[in-house]
C-alpha positions in Angstrom: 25.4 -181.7 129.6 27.3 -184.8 128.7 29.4 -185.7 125.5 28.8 -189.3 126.1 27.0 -190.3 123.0 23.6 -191.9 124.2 21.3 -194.8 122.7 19.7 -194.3 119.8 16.1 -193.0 120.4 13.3 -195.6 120.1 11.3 -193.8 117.7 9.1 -196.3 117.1 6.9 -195.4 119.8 4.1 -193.2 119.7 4.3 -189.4 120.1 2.5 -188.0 123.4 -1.4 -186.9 122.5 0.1 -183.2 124.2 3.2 -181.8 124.5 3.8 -177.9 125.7 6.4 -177.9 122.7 5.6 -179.2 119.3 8.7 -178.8 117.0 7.6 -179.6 113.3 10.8 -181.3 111.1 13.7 -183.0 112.9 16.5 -181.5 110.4 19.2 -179.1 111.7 17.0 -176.3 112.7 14.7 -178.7 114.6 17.7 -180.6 116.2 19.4 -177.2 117.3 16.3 -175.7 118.7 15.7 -179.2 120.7 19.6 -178.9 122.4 18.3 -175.5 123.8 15.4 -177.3 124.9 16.9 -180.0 126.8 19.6 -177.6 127.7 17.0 -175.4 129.7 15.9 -178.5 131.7 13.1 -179.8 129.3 12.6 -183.6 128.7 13.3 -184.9 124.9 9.5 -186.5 124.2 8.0 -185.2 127.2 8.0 -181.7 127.6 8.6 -181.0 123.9 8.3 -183.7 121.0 10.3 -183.6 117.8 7.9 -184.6 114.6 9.7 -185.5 111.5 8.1 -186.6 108.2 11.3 -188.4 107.0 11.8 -191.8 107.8 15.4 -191.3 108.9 17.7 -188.5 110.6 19.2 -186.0 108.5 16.5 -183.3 107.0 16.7 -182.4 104.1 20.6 -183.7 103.2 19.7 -187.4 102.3 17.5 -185.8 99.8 19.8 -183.7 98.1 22.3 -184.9 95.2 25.4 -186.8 96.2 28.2 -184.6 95.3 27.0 -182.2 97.2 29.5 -180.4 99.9 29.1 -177.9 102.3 30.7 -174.4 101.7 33.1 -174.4 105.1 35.3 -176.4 106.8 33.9 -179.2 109.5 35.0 -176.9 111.9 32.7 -174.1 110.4 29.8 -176.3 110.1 28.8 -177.4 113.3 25.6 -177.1 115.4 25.5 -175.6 119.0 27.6 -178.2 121.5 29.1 -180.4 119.1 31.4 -180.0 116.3 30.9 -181.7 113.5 33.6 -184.8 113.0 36.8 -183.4 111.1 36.8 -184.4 107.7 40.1 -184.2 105.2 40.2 -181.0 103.4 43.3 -180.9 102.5 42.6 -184.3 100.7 39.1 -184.2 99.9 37.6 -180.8 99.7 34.7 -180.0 102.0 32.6 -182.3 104.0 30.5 -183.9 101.3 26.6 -185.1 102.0 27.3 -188.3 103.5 29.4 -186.7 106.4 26.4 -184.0 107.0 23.7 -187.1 107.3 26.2 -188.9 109.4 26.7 -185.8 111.6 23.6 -185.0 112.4 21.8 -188.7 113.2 25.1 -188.9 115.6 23.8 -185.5 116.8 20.3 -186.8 117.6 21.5 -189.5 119.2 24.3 -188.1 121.1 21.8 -185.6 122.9 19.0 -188.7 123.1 16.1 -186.1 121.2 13.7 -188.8 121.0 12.5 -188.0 116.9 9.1 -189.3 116.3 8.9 -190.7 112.6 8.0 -190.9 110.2 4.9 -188.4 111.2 4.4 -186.1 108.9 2.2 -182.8 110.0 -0.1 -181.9 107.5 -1.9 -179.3 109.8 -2.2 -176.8 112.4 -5.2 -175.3 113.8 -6.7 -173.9 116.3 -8.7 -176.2 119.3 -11.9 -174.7 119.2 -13.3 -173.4 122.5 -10.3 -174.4 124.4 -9.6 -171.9 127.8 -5.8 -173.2 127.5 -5.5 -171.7 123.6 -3.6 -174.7 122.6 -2.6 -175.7 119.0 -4.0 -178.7 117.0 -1.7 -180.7 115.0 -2.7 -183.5 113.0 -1.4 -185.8 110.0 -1.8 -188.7 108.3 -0.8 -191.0 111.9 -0.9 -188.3 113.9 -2.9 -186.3 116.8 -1.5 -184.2 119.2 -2.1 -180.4 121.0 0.4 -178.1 122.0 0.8 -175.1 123.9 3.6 -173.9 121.8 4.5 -175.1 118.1 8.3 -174.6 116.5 8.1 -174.8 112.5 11.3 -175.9 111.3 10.6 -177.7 107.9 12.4 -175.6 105.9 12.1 -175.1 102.6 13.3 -178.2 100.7 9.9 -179.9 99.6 8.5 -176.4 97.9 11.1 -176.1 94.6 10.1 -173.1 92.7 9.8 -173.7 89.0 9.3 -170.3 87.1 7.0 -170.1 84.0 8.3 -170.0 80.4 6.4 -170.0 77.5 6.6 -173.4 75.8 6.8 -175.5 78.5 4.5 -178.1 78.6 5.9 -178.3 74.7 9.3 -179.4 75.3 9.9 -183.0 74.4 12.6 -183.8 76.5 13.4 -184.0 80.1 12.8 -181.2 82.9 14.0 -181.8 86.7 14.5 -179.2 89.3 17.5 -179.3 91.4 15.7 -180.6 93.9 15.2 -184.1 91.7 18.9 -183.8 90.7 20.9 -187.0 91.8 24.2 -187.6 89.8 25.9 -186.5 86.9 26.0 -190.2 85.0 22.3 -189.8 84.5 23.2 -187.4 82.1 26.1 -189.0 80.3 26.5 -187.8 76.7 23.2 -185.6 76.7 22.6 -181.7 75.8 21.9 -180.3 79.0 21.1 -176.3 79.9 21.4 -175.7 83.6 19.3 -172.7 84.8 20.3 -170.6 87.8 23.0 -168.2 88.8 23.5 -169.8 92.7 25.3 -172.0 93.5 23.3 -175.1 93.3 23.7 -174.6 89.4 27.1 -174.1 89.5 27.9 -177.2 91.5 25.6 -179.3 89.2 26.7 -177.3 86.3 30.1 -178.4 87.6 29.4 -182.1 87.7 27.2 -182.3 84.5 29.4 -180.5 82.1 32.2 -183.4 82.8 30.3 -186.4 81.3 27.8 -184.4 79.2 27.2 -181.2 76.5 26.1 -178.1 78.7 24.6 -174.7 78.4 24.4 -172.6 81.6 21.9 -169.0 81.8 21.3 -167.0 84.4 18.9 -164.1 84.3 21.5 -161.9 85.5 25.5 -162.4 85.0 27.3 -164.8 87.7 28.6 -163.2 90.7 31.6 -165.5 92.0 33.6 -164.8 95.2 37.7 -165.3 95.0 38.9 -168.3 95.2 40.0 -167.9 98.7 36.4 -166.9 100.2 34.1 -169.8 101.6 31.3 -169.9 104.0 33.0 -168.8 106.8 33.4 -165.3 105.4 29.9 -165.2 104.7 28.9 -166.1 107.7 30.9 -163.2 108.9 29.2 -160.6 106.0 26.3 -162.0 107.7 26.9 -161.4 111.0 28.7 -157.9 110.2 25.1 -156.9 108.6 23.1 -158.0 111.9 25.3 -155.7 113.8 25.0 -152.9 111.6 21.4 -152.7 111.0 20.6 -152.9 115.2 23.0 -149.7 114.9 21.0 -148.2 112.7 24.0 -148.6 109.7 23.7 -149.6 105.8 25.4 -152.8 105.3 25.4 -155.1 102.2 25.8 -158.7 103.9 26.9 -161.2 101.9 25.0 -159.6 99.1 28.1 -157.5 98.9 30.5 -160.1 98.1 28.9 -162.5 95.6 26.7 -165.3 94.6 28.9 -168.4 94.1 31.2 -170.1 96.4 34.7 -171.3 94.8 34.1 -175.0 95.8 37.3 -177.2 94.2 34.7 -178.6 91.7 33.5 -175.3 91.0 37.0 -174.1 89.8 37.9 -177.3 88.5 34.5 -176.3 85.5 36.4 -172.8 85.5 39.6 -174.1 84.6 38.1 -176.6 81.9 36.1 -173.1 80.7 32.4 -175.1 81.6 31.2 -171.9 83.6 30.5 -169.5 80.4 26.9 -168.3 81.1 24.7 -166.8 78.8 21.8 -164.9 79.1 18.4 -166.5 79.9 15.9 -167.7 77.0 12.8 -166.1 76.5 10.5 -169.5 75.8 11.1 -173.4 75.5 10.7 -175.1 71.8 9.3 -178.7 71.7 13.1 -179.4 71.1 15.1 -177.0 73.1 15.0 -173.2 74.3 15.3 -169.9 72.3 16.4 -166.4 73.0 14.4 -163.2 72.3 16.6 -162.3 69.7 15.9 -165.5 67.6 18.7 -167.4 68.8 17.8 -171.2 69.5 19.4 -174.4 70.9 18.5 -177.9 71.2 18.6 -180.0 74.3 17.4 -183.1 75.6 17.5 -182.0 79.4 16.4 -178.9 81.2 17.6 -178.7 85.1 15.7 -175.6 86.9 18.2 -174.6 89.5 16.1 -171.9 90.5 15.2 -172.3 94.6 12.6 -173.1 96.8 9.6 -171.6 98.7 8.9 -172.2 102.8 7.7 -175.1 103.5 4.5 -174.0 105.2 1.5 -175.7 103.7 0.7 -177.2 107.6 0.4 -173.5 108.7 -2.6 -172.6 106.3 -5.4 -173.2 108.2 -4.5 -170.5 110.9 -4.5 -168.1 108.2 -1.2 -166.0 108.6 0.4 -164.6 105.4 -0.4 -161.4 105.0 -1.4 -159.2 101.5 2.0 -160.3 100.0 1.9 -163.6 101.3 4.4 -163.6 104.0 3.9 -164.9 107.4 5.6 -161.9 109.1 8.3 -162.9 112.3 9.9 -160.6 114.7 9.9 -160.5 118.6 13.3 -160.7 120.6 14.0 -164.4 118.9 13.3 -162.7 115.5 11.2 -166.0 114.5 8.2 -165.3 116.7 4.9 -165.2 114.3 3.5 -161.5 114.6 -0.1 -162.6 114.4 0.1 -166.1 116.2 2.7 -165.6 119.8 1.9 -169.7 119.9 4.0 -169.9 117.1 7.3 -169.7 115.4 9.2 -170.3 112.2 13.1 -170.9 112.1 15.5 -172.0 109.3 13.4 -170.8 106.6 15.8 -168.1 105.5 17.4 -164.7 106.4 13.5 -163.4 107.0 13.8 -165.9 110.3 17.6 -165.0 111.4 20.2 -163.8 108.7 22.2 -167.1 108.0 19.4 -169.5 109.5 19.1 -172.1 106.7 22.7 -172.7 107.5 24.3 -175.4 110.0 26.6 -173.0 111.4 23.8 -169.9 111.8 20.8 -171.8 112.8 21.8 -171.7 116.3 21.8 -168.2 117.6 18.2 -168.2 116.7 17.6 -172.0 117.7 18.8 -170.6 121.1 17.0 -167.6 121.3 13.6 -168.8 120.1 14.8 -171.6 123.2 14.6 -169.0 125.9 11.4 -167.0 124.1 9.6 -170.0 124.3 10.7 -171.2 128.2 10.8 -167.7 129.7 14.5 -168.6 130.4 
């Protein structure tokens, strides 16, 4: 396959009315699985069609605040057959956002995927009385069957707020790190950051320089060393793979910690921003308070506290099961048990340990590539 970058794809145009490959979200996952694709021989919007509901490339990273960065090196962040750009490290820390969203439209246009968006799939069903079994997806500007469907949309659009008492009370601001955007909205307010991840710290990082801020977790911060980043994660990861297929305990990156030593991270450390304390047991109409009668007062509440798959299209063909998963396996690991037309990837570990990542999403991207083309 050539390096040659190609013209960006016109995708203006409409979608086919039937593909034999639908991939739903043109983000990394869907971008990785579609260089397998055309890899194997198949024609970008002809013998599988990429459907994004975003009105430009990137996924989900455009969305997400602007000092974001990832957790490796370029060279450790790349997709399957072209490395991301090199960034300065040494100068400037990680790749931030803007290189990501740069990356990957580059990376769409370099293998000429042929997006269609903004088309939004809002659901996939079953064509009734068909002898060829194919899929129905529809949306909002959309119609179009397929013999095989590739759910990539990740988990972005589902944040997960959790339930306090007091809630709807509280007189001030609540966002969820999802809606978080940059620290000068904040400027001279009493924040409390919720989470123990690592999206709180790195917003817990970036508030507590321009405002007052209270950080709790529900259990005590686990940080790696200083000298740990993705790629040794990636590695726990991949360790824990092999161990399990040999039938051996292994605790994954589970094993080393929560929170990856980003220079912003340690630059709250040094300042002493990342003292957490324990979580609160309701919200006040001004603030939060702790079982113990404890209070505080704050003017803005960020829930850094994760997200759900993104899998709302999927509900008509009825596939969670009693504890609402839809449960995966087969030889790609992302095949859906109770629907072979169908599979999810880069929703988590549950669809390939390390998925959701740039760097892990391909293994599975090009497994799932030969499950679905016999290849």
């Amino acid at each position: 396959m050539t390096d040659q970058v190609e013209p960006s794809p016109d995708t203006t145009s409409e979608p086919p009315a039937h593909v034999p490959i639908a991939i739903i979200g043109g983000g990394q996952s869907g971008l990785a699985t579609g260089f397998y694709l055309r890899r194997a021989g198949l024609t970008p919007g002809e013998d599988f069609a990429i459907l994004d509901a975003a009105e430009s490339p990137g996924g989900a990273w455009p969305r997400m605040w602007e000092g974001l960065r990832t957790f490796s090196p370029s060279s450790s962040s790349s997709l399957p057959g072209w490395m991301m750009p090199s960034w300065d490290e040494s100068e400037h820390g990680y790749p931030p956002r803007a290189h990501v969203v740069d990356y990957l439209t580059r990376y769409e246009q370099r293998y000429d995927l042929k997006v269609f968006r903004p088309r939004r799939v809002t659901a996939v069903r079953t064509q009734d009385q068909d002898p060829q079994g194919r899929l129905v997806l529809t949306g909002e500007n959309l119609s179009m069957t397929a013999q095989t469907v590739i759910s990539t949309t990740g988990t972005w659009e589902r944040p997960f707020w959790p339930v306090y008492p007091g809630m709807r009370g509280f007189s001030g601001r609540q966002l969820h790190a999802a809606d978080y955007v940059h620290p000068r909205d904040f400027e001279g307010r009493r924040v409390i950051v919720v989470g123990g991840g690592n999206s709180a710290a790195q917003i817990l990082a970036e508030v507590s320089s321009v405002a007052e801020t209270t950080w709790v977790c529900s259990r005590p911060p686990r940080f790696l060393p200083d000298d740990v980043d993705g790629r040794a994660l990636f590695a726990a990861a991949t360790a824990r793979i092999r161990a399990l297929e040999q039938g051996r305990e292994h605790a994954g990156v589970a094993g080393l910690g929560d929170i990856v030593m980003i220079p912003s991270v340690r630059e709250a450390r040094d300042r002493g921003a990342l003292r957490a304390s324990p979580m609160f047991t309701r919200l006040t109409p001004s603030g939060v308070a702790w079982e113990n009668g404890d209070a505080q007062d704050a003017d803005v509440i960020i829930w850094c506290t994760g997200f759900r798959p993104a899998l709302h299209h999927l509900q008509p063909l009825g596939l969670r099961d009693a504890h609402g998963h839809v449960p995966v396996g087969g030889p790609s690991k992302t095949q859906v048990i109770g629907d072979p037309r169908l599979y999810l990837l880069g929703y988590g570990d549950w669809t390939g340990t390390a998925s959701a990542t740039l760097v892990g999403v391909g293994p599975f991207a090009k497994a799932t590539a030969r499950a679905v083309t016999g290849t």
